[in-house]
N, CA and C atoms as a LAMMPS dump frame, in Angstrom:
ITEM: TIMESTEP
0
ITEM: NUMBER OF ATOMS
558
ITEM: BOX BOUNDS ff ff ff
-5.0000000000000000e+02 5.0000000000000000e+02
-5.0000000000000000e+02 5.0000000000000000e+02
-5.0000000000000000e+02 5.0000000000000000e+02
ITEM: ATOMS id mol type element x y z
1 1 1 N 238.475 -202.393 -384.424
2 1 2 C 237.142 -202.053 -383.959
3 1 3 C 236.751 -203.021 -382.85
4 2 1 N 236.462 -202.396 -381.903
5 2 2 C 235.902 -203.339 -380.522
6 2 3 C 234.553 -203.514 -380.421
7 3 1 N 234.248 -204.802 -379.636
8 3 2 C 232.548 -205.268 -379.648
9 3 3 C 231.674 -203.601 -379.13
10 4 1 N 230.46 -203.898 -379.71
11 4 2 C 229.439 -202.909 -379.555
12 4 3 C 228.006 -203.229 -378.636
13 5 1 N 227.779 -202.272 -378.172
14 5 2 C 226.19 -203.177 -377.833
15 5 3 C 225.03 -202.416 -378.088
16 6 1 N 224.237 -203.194 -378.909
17 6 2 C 222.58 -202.336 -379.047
18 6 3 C 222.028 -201.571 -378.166
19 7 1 N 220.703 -201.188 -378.618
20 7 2 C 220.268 -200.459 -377.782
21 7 3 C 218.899 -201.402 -377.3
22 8 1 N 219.004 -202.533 -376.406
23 8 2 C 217.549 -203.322 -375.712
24 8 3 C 217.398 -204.21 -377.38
25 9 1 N 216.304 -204.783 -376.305
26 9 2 C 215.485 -205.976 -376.809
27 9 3 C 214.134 -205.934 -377.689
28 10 1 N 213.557 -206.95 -378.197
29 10 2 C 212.25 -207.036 -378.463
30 10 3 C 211.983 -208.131 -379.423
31 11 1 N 210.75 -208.305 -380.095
32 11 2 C 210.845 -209.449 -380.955
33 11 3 C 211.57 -209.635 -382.066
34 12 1 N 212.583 -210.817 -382.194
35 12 2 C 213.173 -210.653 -382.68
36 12 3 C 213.381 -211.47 -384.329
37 13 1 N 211.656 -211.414 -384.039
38 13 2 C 211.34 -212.015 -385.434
39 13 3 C 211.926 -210.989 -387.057
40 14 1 N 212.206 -211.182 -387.639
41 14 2 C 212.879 -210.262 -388.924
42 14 3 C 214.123 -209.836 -388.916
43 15 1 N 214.6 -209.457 -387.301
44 15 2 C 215.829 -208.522 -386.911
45 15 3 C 216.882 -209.487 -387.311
46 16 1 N 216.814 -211.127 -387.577
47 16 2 C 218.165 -211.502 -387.71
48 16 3 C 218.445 -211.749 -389.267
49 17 1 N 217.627 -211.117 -389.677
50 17 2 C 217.284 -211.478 -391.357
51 17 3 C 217.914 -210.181 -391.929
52 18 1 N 218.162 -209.242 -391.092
53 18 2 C 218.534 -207.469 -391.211
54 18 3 C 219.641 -207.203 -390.94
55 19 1 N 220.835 -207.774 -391.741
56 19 2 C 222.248 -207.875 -391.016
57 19 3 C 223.287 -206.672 -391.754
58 20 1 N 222.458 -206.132 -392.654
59 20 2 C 222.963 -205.245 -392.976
60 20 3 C 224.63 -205.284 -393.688
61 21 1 N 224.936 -206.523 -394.276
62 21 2 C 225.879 -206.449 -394.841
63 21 3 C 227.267 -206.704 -393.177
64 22 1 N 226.822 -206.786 -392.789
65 22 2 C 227.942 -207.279 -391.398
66 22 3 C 228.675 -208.053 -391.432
67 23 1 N 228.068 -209.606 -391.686
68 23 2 C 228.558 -210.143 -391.751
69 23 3 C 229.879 -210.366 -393.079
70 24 1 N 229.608 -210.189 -394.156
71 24 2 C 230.556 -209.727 -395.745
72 24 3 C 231.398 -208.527 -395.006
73 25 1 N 231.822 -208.144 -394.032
74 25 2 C 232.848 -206.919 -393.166
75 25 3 C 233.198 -207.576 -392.191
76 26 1 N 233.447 -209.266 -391.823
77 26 2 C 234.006 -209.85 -390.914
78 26 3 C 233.578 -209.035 -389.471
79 27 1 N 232.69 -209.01 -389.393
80 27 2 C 231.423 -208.668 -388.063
81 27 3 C 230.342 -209.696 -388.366
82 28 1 N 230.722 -209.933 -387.127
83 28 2 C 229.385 -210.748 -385.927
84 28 3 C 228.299 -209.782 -385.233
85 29 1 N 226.735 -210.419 -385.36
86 29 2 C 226.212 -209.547 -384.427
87 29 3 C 225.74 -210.845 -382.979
88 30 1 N 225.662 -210.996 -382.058
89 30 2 C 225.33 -211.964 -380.948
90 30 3 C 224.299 -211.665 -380.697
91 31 1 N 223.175 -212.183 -379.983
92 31 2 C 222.273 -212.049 -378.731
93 31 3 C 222.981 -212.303 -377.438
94 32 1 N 222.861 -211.289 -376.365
95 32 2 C 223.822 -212.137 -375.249
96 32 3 C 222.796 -211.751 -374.051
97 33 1 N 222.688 -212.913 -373.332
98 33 2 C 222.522 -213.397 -372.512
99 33 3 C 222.495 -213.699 -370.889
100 34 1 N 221.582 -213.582 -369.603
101 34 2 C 222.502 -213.832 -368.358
102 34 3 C 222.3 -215.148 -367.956
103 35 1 N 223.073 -215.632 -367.437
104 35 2 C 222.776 -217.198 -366.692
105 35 3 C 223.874 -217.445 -365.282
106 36 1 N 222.727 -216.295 -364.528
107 36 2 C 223.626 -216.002 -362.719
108 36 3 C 224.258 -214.932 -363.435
109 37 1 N 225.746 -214.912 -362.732
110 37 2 C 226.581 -213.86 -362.986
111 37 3 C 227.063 -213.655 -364.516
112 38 1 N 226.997 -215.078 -365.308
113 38 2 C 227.947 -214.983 -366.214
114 38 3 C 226.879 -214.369 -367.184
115 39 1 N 227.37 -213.883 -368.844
116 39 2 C 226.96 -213.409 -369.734
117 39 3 C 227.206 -214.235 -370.961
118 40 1 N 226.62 -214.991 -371.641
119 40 2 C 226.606 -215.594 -373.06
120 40 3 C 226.271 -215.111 -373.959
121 41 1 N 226.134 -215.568 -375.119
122 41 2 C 225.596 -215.246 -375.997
123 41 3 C 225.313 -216.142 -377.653
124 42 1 N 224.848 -215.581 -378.753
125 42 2 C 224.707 -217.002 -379.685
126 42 3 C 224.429 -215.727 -380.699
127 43 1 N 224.956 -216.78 -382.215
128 43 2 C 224.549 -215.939 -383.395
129 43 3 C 223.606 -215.422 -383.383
130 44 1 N 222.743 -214.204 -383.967
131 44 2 C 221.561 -213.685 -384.345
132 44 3 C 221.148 -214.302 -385.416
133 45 1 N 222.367 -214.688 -386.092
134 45 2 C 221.366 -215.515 -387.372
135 45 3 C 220.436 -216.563 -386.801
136 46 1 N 220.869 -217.212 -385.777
137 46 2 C 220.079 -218.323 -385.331
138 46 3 C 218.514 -218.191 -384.248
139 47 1 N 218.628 -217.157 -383.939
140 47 2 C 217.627 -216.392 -382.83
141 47 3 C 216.219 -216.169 -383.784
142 48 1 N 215.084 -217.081 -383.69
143 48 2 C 213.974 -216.758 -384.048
144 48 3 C 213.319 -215.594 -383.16
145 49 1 N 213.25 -215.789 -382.241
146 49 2 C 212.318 -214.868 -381.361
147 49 3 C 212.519 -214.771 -380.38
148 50 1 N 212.148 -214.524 -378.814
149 50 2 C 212.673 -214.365 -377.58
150 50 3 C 211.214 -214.326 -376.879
151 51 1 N 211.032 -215.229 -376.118
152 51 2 C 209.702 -215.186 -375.422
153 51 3 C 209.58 -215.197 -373.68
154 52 1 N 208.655 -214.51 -373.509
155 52 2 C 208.818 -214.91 -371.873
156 52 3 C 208.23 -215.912 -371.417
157 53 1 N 208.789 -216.847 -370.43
158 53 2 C 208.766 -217.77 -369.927
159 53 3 C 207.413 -218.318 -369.437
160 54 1 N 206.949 -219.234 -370.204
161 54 2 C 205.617 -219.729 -369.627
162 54 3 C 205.653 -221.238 -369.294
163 55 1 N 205.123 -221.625 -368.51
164 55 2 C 204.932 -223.41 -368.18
165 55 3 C 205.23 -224.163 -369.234
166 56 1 N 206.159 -225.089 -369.308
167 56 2 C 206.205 -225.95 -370.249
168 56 3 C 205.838 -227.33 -370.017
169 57 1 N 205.008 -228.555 -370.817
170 57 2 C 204.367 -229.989 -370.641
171 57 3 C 205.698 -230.639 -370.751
172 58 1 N 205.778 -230.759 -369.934
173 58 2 C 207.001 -232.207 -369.319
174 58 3 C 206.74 -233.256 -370.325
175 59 1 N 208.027 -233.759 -370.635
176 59 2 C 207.762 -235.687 -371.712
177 59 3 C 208.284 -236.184 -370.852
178 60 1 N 207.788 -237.593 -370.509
179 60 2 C 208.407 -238.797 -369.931
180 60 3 C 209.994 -238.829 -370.249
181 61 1 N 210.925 -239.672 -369.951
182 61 2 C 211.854 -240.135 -369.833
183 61 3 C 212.994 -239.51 -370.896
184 62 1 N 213.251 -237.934 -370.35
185 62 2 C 213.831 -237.062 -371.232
186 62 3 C 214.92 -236.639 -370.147
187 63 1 N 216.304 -235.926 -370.625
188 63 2 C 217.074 -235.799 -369.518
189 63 3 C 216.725 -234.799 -368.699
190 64 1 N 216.978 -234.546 -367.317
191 64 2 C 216.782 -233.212 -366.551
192 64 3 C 216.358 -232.055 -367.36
193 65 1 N 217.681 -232.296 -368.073
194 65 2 C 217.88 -230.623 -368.754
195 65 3 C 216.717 -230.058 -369.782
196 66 1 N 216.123 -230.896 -370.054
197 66 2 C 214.598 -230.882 -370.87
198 66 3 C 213.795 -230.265 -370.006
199 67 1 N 212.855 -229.232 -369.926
200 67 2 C 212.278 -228.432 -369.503
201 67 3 C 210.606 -229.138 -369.843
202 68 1 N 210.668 -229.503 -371.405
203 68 2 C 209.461 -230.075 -371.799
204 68 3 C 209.011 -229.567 -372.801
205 69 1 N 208.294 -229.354 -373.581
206 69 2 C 207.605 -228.44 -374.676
207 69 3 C 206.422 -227.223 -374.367
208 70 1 N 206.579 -226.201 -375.503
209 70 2 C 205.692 -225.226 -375.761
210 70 3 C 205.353 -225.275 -377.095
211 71 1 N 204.291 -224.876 -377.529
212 71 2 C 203.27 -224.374 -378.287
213 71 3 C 203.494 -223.242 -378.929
214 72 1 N 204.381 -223.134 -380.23
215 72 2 C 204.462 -221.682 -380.254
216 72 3 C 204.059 -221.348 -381.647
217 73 1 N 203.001 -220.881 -381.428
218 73 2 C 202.077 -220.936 -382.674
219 73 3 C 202.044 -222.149 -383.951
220 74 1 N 201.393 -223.092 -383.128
221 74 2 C 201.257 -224.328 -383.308
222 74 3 C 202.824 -225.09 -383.464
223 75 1 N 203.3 -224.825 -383.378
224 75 2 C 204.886 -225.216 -383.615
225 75 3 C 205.628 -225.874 -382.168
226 76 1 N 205.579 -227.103 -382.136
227 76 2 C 205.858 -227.882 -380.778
228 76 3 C 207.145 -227.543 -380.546
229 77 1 N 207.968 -226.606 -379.899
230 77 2 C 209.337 -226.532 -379.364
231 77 3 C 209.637 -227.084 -378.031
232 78 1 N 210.775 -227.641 -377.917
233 78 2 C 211.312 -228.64 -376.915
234 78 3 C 212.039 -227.277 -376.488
235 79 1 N 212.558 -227.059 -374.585
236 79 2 C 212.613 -226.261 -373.947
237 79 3 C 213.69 -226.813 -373.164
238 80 1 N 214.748 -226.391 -373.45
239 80 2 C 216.28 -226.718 -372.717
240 80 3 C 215.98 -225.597 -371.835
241 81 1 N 216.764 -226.3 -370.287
242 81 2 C 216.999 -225.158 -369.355
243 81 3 C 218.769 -225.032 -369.024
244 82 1 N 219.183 -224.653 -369.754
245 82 2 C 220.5 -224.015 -369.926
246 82 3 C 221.292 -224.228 -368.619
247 83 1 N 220.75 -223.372 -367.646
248 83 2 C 221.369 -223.936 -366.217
249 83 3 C 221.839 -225.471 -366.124
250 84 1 N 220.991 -225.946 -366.383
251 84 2 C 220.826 -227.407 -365.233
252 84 3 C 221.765 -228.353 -366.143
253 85 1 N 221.858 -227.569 -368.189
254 85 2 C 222.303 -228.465 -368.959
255 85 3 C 223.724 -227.97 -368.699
256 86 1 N 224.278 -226.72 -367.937
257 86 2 C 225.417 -226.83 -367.584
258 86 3 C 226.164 -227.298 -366.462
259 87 1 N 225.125 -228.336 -365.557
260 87 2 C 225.546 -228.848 -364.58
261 87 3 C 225.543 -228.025 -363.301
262 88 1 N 224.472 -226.853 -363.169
263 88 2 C 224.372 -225.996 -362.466
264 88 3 C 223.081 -225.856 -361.562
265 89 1 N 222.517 -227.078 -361.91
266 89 2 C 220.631 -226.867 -361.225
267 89 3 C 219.991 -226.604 -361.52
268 90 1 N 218.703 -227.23 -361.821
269 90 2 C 217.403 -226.684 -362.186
270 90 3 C 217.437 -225.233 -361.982
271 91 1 N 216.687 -224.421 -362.956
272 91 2 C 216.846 -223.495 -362.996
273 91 3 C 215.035 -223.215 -361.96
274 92 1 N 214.761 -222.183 -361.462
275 92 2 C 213.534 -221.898 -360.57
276 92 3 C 213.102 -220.365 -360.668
277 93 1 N 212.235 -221.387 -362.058
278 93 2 C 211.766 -220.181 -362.924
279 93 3 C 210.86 -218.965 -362.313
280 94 1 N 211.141 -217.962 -363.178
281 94 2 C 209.991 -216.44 -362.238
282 94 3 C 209.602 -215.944 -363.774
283 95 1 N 209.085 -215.239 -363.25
284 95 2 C 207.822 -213.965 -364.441
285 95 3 C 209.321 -212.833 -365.55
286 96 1 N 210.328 -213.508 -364.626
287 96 2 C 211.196 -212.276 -365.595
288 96 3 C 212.156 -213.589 -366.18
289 97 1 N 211.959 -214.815 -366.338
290 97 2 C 213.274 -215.434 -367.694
291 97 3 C 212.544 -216.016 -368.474
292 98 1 N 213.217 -215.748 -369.886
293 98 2 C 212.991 -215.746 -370.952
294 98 3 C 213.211 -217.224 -371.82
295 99 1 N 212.844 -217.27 -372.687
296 99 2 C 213.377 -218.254 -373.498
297 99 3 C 213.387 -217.452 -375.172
298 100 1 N 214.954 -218.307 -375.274
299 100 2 C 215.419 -218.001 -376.342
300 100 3 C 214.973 -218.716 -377.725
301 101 1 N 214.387 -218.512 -378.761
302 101 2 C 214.041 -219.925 -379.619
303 101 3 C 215.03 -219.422 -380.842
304 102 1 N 215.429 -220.788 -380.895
305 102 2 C 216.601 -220.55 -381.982
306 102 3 C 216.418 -221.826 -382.744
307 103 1 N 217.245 -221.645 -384.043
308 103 2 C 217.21 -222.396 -385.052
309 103 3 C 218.169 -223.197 -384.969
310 104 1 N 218.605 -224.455 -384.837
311 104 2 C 220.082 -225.062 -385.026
312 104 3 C 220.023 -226.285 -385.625
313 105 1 N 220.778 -226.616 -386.99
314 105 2 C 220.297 -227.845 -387.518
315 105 3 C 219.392 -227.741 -388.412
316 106 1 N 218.556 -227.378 -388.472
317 106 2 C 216.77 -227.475 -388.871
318 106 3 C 215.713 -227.453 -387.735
319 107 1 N 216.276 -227.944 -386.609
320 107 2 C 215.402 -227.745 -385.583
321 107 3 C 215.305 -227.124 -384.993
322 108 1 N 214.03 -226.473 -384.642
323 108 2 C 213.729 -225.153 -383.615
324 108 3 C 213.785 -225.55 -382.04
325 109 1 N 214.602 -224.989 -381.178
326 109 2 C 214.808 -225.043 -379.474
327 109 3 C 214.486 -223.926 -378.889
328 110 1 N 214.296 -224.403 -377.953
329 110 2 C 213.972 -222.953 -377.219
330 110 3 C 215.16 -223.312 -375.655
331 111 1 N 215.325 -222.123 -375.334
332 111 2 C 216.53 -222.047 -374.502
333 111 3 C 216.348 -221.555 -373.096
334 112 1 N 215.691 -221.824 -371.98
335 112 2 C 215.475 -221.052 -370.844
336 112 3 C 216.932 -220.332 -370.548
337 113 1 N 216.552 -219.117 -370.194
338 113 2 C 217.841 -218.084 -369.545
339 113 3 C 217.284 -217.286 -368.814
340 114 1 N 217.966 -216.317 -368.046
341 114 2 C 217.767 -215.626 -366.738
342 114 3 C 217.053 -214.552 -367.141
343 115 1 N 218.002 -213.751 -368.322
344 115 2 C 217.239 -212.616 -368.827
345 115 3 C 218.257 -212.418 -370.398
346 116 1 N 217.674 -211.914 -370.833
347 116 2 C 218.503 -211.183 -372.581
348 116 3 C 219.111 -209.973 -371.779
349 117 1 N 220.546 -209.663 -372.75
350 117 2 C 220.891 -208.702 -372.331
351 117 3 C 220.924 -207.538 -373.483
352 118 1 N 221.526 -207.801 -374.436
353 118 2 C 221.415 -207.047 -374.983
354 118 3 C 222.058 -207.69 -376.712
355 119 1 N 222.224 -206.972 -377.831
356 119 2 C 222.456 -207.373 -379.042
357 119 3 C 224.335 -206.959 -378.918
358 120 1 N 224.651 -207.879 -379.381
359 120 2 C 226.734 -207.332 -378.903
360 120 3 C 226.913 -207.416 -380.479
361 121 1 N 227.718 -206.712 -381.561
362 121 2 C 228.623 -206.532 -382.41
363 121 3 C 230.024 -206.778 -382.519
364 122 1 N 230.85 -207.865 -382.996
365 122 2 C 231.532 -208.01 -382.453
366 122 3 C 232.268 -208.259 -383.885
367 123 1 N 233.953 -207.839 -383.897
368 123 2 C 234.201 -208.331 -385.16
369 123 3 C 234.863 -209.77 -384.842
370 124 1 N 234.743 -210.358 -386.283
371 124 2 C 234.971 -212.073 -386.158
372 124 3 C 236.419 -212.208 -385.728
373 125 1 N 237.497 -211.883 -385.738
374 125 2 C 238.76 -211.87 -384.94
375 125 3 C 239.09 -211.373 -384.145
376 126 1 N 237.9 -210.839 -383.378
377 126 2 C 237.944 -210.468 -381.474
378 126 3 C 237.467 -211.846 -381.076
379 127 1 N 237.135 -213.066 -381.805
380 127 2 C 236.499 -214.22 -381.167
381 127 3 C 237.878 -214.479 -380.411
382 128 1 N 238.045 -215.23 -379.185
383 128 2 C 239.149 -216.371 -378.971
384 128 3 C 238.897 -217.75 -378.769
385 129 1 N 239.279 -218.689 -379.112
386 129 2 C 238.952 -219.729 -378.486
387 129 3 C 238.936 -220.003 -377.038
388 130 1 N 237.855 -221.109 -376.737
389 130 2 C 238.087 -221.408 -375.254
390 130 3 C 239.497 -221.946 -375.096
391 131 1 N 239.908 -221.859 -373.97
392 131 2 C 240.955 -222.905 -373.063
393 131 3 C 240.557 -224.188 -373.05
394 132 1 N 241.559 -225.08 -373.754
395 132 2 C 241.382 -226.559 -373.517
396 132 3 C 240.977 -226.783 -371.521
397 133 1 N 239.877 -227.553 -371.161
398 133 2 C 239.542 -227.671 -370.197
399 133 3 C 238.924 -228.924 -370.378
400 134 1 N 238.118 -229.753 -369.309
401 134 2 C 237.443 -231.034 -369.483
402 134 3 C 236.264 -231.076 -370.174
403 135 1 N 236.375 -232.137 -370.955
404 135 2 C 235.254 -232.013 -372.257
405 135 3 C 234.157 -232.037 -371.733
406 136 1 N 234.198 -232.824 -370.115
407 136 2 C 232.369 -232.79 -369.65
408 136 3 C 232.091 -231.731 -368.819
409 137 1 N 233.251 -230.217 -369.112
410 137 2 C 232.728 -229.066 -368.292
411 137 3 C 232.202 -228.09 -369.639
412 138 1 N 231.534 -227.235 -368.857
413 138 2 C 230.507 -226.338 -369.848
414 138 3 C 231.072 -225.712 -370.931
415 139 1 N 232.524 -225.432 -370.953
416 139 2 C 233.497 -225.102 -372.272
417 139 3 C 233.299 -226.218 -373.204
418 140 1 N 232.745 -227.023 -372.956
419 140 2 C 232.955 -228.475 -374.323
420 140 3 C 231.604 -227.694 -375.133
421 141 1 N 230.92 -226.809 -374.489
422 141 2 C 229.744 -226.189 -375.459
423 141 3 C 229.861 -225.175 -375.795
424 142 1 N 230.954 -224.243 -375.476
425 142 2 C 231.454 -223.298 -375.99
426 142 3 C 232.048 -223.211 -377.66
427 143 1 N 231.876 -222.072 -378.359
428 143 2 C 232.935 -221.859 -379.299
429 143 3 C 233.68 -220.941 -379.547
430 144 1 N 233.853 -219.938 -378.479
431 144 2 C 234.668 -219.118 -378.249
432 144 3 C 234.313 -218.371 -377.237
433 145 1 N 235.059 -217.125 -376.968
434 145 2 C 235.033 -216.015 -375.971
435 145 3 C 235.7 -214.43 -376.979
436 146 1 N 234.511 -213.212 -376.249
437 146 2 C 234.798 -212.35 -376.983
438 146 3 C 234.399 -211.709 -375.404
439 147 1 N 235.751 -210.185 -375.586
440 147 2 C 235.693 -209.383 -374.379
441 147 3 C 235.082 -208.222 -374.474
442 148 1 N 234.259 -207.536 -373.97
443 148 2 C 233.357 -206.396 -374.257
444 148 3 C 233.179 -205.863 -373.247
445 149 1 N 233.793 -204.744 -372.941
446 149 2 C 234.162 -203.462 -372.163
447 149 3 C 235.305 -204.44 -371.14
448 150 1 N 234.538 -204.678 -370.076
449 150 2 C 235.604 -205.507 -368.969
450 150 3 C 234.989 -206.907 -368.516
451 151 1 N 234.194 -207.354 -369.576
452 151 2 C 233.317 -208.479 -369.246
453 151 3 C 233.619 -209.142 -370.48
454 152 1 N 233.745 -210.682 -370.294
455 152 2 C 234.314 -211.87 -370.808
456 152 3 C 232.859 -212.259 -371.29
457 153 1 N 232.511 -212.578 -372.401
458 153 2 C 231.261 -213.098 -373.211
459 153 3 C 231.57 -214.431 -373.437
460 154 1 N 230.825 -215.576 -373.189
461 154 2 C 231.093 -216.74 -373.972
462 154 3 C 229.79 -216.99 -374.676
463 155 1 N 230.248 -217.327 -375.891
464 155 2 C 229.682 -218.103 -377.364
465 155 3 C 229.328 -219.316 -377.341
466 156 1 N 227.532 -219.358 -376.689
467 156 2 C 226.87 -221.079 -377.11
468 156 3 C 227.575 -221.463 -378.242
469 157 1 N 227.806 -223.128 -378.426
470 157 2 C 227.722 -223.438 -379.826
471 157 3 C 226.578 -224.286 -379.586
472 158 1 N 224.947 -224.465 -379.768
473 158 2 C 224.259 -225.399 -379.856
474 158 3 C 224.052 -226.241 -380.342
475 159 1 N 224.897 -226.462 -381.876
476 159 2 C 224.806 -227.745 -382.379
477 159 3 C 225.193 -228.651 -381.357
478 160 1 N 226.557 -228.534 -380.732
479 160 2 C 227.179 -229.751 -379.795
480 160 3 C 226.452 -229.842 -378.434
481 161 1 N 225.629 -228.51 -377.716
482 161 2 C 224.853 -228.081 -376.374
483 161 3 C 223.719 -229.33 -376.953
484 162 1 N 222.635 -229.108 -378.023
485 162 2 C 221.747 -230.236 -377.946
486 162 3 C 221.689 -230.444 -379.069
487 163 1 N 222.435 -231.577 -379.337
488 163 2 C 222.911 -232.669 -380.478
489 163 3 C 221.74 -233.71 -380.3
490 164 1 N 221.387 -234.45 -381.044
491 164 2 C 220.181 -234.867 -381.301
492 164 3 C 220.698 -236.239 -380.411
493 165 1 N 222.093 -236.724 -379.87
494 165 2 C 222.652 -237.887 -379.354
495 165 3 C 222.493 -237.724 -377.55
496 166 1 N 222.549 -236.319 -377.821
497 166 2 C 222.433 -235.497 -375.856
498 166 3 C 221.229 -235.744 -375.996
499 167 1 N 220.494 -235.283 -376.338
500 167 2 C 219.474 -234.725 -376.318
501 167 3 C 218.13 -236.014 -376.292
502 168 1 N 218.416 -236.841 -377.262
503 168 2 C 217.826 -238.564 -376.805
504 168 3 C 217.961 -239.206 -375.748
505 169 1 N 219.144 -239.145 -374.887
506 169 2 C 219.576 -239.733 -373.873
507 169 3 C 220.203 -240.446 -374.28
508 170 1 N 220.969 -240.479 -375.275
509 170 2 C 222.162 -241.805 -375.563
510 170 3 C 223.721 -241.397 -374.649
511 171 1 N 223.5 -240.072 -374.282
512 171 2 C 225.117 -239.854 -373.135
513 171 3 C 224.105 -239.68 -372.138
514 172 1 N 222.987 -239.46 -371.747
515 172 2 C 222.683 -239.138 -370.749
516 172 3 C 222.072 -240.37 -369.512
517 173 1 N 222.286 -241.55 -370.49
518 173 2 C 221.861 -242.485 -369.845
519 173 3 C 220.729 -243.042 -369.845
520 174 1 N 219.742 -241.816 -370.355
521 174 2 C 218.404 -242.728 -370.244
522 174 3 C 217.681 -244.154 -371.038
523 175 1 N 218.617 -244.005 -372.324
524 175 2 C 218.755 -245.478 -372.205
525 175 3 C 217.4 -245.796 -373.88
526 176 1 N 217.507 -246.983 -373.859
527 176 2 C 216.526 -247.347 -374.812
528 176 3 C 214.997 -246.609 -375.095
529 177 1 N 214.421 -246.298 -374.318
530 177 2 C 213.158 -245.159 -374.15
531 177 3 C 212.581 -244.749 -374.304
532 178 1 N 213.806 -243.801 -374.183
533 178 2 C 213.991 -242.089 -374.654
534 178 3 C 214.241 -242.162 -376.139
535 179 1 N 215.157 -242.527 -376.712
536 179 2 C 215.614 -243.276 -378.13
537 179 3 C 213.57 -243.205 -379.133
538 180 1 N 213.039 -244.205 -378.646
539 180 2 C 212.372 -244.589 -379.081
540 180 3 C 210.763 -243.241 -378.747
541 181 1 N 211.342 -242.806 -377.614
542 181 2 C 210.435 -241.557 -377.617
543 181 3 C 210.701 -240.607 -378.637
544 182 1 N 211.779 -240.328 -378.426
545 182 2 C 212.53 -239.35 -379.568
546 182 3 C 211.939 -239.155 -381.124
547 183 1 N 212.294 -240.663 -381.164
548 183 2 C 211.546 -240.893 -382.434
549 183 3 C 210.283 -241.377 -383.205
550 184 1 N 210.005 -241.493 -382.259
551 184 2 C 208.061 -241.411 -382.181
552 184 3 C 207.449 -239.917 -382.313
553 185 1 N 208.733 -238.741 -382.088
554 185 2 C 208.121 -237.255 -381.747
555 185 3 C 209.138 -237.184 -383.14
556 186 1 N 209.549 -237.229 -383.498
557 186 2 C 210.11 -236.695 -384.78
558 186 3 C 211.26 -236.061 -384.861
């Protein structure tokens, strides 16, 4: 059986709670993703909701790739911009990208991206692994690749994308700080 794709988007509050026995049939369902040309994607189990992109409050001495926080129904989420955390540039946001809020860890993120594409089905041994490549290129955040129609999907893994060690600034350099910001915010 080859990957599938839904039919569109919407809130995706309940929908990842509705798996319909998929997963116990060695099926995956994804959210996937655009970022430029390429197409990603990430468990549905992990996908709280999908929001469109509104201003986020900047924190002091956080890496680039920190976007800043939102408010999402009272719930302070920190706002990765996916681009820039793949070494690709600030991303230069418009009225059509989204953010993804997902669960990873215990902690809720939210994910700037270009646009959602659609829900992919995929069974769990169409995954492949990435190609060994350099650990500080964007495959070190990968956890696989799945092919769907004639297009190559790659699989966030966000635990390792924002690890609570990235994500402080302890690889990113910023240094003592951030550390201590970090943990002043909880």
């Amino acid at each position: 059986m080859g990957p599938t794709m839904g039919n569109g988007m919407g809130d995706m509050r309940g929908v990842a709670g509705d798996r319909s026995g998929a997963e116990g049939a060695g099926i995956l369902q994804l959210v996937s993703f655009r970022l430029g040309e390429q197409t990603y994607a990430i468990d549905i189990m992990m996908v709280r909701e999908i929001k469109v992109w509104t201003e986020a409050t900047p924190l002091p001495n956080t890496p680039s790739f920190v976007r800043g926080v939102i408010n999402l129904r009272g719930l302070i989420v920190p706002v990765f911009d996916l681009r820039d955390r793949f070494g690709q540039g600030r991303t230069e946001t418009t009225r059509t990208h989204v953010v993804v809020v997902v669960s990873v860890e215990g902690r809720t993120l939210g994910i700037l991206v270009d646009a959602v594409s659609d829900i992919l089905t995929v069974p769990r041994d169409g995954i492949r692994p990435v190609p060994d490549a350099d650990p500080g290129h964007e495959s070190a955040f990968l956890s696989g690749l799945v092919t769907v129609g004639e297009e190559m999907v790659a699989l966030i893994a966000p635990a390792r994308l924002f690890s609570r060690e990235v994500v402080t600034g302890v690889h990113a350099g910023s240094g003592e700080a951030t550390d201590r910001a970090a943990q002043a915010n909880g």
